[in-house]
N, C-alpha and C positions, 0 to 999 in steps of 0.2 A: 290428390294422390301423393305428393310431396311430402303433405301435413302427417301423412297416415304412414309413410315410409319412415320417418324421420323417428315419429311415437311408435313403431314397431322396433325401430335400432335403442331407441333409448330406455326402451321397458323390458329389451332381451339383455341391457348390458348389466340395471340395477337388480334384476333378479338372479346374472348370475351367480354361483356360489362363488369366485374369484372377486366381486365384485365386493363385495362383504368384508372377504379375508384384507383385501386391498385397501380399502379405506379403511380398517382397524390400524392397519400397519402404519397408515399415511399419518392418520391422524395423531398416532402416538408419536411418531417421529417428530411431526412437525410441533407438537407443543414438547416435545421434549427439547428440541434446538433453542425453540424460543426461551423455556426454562431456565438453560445452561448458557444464554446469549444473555441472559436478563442477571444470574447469578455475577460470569464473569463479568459485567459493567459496574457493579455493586462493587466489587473488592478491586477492580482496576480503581472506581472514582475514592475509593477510601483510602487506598494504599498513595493516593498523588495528594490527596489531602492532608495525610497525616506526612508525608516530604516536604510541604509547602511548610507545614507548621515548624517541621522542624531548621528549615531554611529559614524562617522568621525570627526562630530564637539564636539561633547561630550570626544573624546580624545584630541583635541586639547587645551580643558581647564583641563585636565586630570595633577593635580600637586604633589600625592601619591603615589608610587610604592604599598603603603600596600591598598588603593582604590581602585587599577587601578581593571577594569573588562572586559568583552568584549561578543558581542554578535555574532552568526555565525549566517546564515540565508539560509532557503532551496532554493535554484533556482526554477524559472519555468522551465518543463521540456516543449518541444512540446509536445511531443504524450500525455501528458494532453489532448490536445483538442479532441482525437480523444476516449481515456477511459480513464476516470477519479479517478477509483478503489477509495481508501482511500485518494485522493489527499486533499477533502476538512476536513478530518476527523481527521486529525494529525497535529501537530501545526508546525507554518513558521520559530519559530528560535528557538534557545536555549542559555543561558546567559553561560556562560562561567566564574567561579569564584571559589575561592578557598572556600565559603560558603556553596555550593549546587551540586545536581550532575545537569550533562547535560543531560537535557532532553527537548528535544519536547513541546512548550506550543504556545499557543494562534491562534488556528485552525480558518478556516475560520467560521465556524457553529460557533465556543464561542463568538465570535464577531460579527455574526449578524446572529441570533439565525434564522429568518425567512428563511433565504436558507436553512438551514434543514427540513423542511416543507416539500419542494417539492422537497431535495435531487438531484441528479445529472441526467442531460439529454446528453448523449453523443453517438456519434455512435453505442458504444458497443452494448449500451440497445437498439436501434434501431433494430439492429440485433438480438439480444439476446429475444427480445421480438414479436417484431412487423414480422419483416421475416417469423421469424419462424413459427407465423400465418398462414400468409400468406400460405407459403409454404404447409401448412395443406388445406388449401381454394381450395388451387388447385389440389388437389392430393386426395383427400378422396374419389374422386366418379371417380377416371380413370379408375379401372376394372369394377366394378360392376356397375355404371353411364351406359357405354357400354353395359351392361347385360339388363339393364333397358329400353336400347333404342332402341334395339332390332341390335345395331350393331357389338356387340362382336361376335353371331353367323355366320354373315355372311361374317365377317375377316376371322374368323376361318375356314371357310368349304371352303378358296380360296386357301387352302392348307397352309397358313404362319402360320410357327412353334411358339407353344407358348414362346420361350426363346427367338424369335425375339422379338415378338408383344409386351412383356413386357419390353425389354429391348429399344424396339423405345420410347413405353411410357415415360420411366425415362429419356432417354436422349432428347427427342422432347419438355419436358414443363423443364425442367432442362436448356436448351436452350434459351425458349421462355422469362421463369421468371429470369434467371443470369444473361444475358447478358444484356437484357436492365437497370438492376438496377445498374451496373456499371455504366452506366453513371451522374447519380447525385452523387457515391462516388467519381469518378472523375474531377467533377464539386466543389467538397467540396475540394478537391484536390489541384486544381488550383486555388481555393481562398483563403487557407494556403501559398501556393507560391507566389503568388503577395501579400499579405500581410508583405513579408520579413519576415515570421516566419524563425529563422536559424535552419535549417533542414542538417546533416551531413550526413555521409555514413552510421554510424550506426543505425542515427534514419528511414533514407529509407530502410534497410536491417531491422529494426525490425518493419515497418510500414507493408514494403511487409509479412511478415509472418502473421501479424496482419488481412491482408485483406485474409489471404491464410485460417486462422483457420476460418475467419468470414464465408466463401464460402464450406470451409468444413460441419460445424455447419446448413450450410441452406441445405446442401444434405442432411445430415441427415435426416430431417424433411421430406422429399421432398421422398427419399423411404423408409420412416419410414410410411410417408400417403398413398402410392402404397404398399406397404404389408399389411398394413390393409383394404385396399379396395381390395386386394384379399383375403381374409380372413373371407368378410362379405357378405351376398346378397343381402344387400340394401344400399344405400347412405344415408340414414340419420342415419342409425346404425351405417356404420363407423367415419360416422359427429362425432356424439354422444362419442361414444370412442375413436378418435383422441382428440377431446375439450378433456375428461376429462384425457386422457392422459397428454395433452401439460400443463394442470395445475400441475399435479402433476411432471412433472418432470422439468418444470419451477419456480414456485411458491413453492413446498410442499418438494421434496425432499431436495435440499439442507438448508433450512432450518432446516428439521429432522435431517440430519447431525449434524450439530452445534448442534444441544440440546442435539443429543445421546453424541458428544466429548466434552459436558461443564459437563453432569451428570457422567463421565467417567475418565473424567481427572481434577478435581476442578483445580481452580489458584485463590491463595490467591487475594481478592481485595486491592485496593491503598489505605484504610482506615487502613486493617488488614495489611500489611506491614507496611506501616508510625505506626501502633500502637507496632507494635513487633522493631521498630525502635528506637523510642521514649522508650521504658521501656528498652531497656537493655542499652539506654544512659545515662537515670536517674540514673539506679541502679550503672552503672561505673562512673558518676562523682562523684553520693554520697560516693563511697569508694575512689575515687583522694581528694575530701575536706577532707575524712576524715585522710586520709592517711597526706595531706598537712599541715592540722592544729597539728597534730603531730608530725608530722619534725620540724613546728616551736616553738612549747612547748618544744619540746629537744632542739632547739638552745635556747630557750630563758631562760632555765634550765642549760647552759653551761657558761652563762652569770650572773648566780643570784647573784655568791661570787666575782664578781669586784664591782669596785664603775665605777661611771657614766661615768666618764669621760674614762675608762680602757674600759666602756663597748662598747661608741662609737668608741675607735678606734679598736677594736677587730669584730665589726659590718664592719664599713669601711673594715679592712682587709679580711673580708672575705663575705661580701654581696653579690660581683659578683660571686663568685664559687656559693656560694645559689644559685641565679638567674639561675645562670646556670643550679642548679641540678632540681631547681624547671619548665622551661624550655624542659629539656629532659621530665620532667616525665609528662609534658601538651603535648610536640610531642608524646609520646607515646601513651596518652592516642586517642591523634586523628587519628595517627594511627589504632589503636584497634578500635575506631568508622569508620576508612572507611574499613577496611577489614568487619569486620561483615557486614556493609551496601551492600559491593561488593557482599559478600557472598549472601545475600539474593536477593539481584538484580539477580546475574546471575541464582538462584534458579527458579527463579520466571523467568525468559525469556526460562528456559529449562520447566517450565512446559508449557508454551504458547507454545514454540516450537511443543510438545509432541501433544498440545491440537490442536493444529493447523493442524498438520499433519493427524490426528486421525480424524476430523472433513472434512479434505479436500480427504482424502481416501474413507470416505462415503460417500458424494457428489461428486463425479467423477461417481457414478451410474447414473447422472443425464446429458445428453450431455450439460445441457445450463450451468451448476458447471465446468463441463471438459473446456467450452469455457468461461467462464468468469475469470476464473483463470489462462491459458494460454493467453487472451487478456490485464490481469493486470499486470503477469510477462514482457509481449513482452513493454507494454509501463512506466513499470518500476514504476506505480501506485498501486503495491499488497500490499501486509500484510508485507513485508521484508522492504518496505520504510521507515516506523519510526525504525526500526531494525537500517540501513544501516546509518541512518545521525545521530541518538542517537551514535552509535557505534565511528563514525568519530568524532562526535562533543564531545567523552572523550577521546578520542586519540589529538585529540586539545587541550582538558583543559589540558593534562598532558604538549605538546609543551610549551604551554600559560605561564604553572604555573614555569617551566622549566626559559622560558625567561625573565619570573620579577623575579625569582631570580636571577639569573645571575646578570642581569641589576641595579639588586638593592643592590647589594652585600650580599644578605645571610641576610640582617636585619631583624629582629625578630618584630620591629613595636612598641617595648615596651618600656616603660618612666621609671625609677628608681628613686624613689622619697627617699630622704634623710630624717631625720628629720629638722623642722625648716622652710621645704617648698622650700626647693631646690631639684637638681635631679643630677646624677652621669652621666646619659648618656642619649642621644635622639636618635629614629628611625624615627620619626612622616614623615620625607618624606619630600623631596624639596617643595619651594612655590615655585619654577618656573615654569612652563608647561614641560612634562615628555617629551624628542625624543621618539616618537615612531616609528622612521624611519626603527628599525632593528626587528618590530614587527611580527612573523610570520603570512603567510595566511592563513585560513582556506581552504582546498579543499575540494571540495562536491564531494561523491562519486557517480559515471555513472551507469547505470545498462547496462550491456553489455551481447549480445546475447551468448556470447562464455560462460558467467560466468551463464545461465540458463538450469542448466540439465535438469529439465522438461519440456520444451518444446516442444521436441519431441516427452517426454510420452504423452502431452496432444494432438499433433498433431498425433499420431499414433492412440490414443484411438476412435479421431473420425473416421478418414480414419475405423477403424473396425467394427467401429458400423454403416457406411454406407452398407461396405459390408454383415452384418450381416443382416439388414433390409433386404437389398435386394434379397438375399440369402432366407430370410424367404417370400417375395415376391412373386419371382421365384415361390420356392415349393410348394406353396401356389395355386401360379394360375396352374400348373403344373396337379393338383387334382381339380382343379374347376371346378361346371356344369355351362357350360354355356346357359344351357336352362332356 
């Protein structure tokens, strides 16, 4: 009886004419995401390739160890194409210099402002949105639909238990509606693979998880709309409360998330650091000049009782230990400016940490926040990516800064100028072209499934909230008149 309830749901759902319209729509959708997922990866990896080239050539005319700079550059990753998270939002390289710190600049958005407009079309959202529709389309009128057409009665009085008849239902269009829509994810599939996208173990081991959460995410939905249509006595009422469900927990909650964890947890803006940056930089060099121009009023004070000639060789003999003292007390002082700087940077990355977590706790109330977040971890396009290459790319600068001193022997870059218009000593830097053959590489760091704890929390979360619907379902029809 089971086998025959189940081949009843599943042969009324592929015949109906929604049914048709539906997977036309699906299936264009989803190879068009994968299209435009496969396009953007193409001119993202050409655009960092033809950067690389040109940072190549620009070392090749590279003649100053104290010039010398360097740019690192984020890779395309694959599973961009398939959820694109933050990928267009956070910038493609970071400069590498003993000037600035290492950060992230020149996004896809800041450079061509009009793809922000229409923002990112990728599988996720296919799913994340459109599915999950779906999945309501079909499921809103399965109890009560019956009720209305006078066939739920007469299931019922053939003696089949109601824990059957509702469990045929969820797995009869759970059937009808999954299985065929794998095929155009699979079709999107196989034209990532013949494109020679380089796809490894671990990008098919987090791909498959990827499609595992997306199918999770669509059950959801699926007896989230069969517990409300046993729950209601009419189909247009549970229309009604599905639609304005599916908004608010697509659209409206996760958003309220973010507002409750930005009014909860502030983080200073990039104006308000740079400003608290900038004044205690002022205020410290103002006390180094000032300090510096009295060091040389005492030397110049220790000097007043020779005559000229006593005074330049007393200058001479002791000019370079100056330099020197004066030297130490400019490293120190930049010292002092990069610790305070670090200081405030990691301040400010613990309070996004905080604010981030606090904001992503609250939106996990919402199944498409639970799956959008698990889908950005799995393809390594979340909120941790500018994290992850900002973090690598000052682990470089220190390598970097490491290796032109070495290479350069410790030269300080500074010119000692005598009176008269002569100079005691030169750092200025070879006119030759610099070997940079023993230059270190930058390596970009993977996002690896082994290294994402939540993943399973977010993969357990749904698996529970299927069961909960369904649960709620169940009991639901359990209690139902079916007159």
């Amino acid at each position: 009886m089971l086998r025959v309830l189940i081949e009843k749901e599943w042969k009324s759902v592929l015949l109906s004419p929604k049914f048709a319209l539906t997977f036309a729509v699906t299936t264009v959708l989803i190879l068009l995401s994968v299209g435009i997922g496969l396009r953007e990866y193409r001119v993202f990896e050409s655009q960092q390739v033809a950067a690389q080239r040109l940072l190549a050539e620009e070392h090749l005319e590279q003649t100053s160890w104290n010039d010398l700079s360097s740019r690192v550059f984020r890779p395309a990753d694959p599973l961009q194409i398939f959820v694109g998270g933050v990928h267009n939002d956070i910038g493609r390289l970071a400069r590498i210099s003993s000037r600035q710190a290492a950060l992230l600049e020149q996004s896809i958005y800041s450079d061509d402002s009009i793809l922000a407009v229409f923002r990112t079309f990728d599988l996720s959202l296919v799913v994340q949105a459109v599915l999950s529709l779906f999945a309501i389309l079909f499921t809103y009128d399965a109890i009560n639909g019956e009720r209305e057409a006078g066939t739920l009665r007469l299931v019922l009085s053939s003696a089949v238990p109601r824990a059957r008849f509702v469990f045929a239902k969820f797995v009869g269009t759970w059937l009808a509606l999954a299985v065929p829509l794998t095929l155009p994810v699979l079709l999107g599939l196989l034209a990532v693979v013949l494109a020679e996208v380089p796809l490894d173990g671990s990008h098919w081991l987090r791909l498959g998880l990827f499609l595992l959460a997306s199918g999770l995410y669509f059950t959801v939905f699926m007896a989230f709309g069969i517990a409300v249509s046993a729950l209601t006595r009419r189909a247009s009422t549970s229309f009604l409360v599905l639609l304005v469900s599916w908004v608010l927990l697509v659209l409206v909650i996760p958003r309220v998330g973010l507002l409750v964890a930005v009014h909860r947890v502030p983080v200073p803006t990039v104006a308000e650091l740079e400003s608290q940056k900038a004044g205690f930089e002022t205020r410290l060099r103002s006390d180094y000049r000032r300090k510096l121009e009295g060091t040389w009023v005492a030397r110049q004070r220790e000097m007043a009782s020779l005559d000229e000639a006593e005074q330049e060789a007393y200058e001479d003999a002791n000019l370079w230990r100056w330099l020197e003292q004066d030297d130490a007390a400019r490293q120190q002082l930049d010292t002092e400016l990069a610790r305070h700087s670090a200081r405030l940077d990691e301040d400010l990355r613990h309070r996004k940490a905080e604010q981030e977590r606090l904001a992503f706790s609250l939106s996990r109330l919402s199944p498409a926040s639970a799956y959008r977040l698990v889908s950005m971890r799995l393809a390594g396009t979340g909120v941790d990516l500018k994290n992850r290459y900002e973090a690598a790319a000052r682990d470089y600068q220190r390598t970097f800064a490491s290796y032109v001193e070495e290479s350069s022997g410790g030269g300080s870059g500074m010119m000692v100028r005598r009176r008269g218009g002569g100079h005691t000593g030169s750092f200025m830097g070879a006119q030759e072209p610099l070997d940079l053959s023993g230059m270190p590489a930058f390596q970009a760091p993977r996002a690896d499934v082994t290294g994402i704890a939540e993943v399973p929390q977010d993969l357990g979360l749904l698996a529970v909230e299927i069961l909960a619907c369904f649960a709620v379902g169940y009991v639901g029809f359990l209690r139902y008149d079916v007159r």
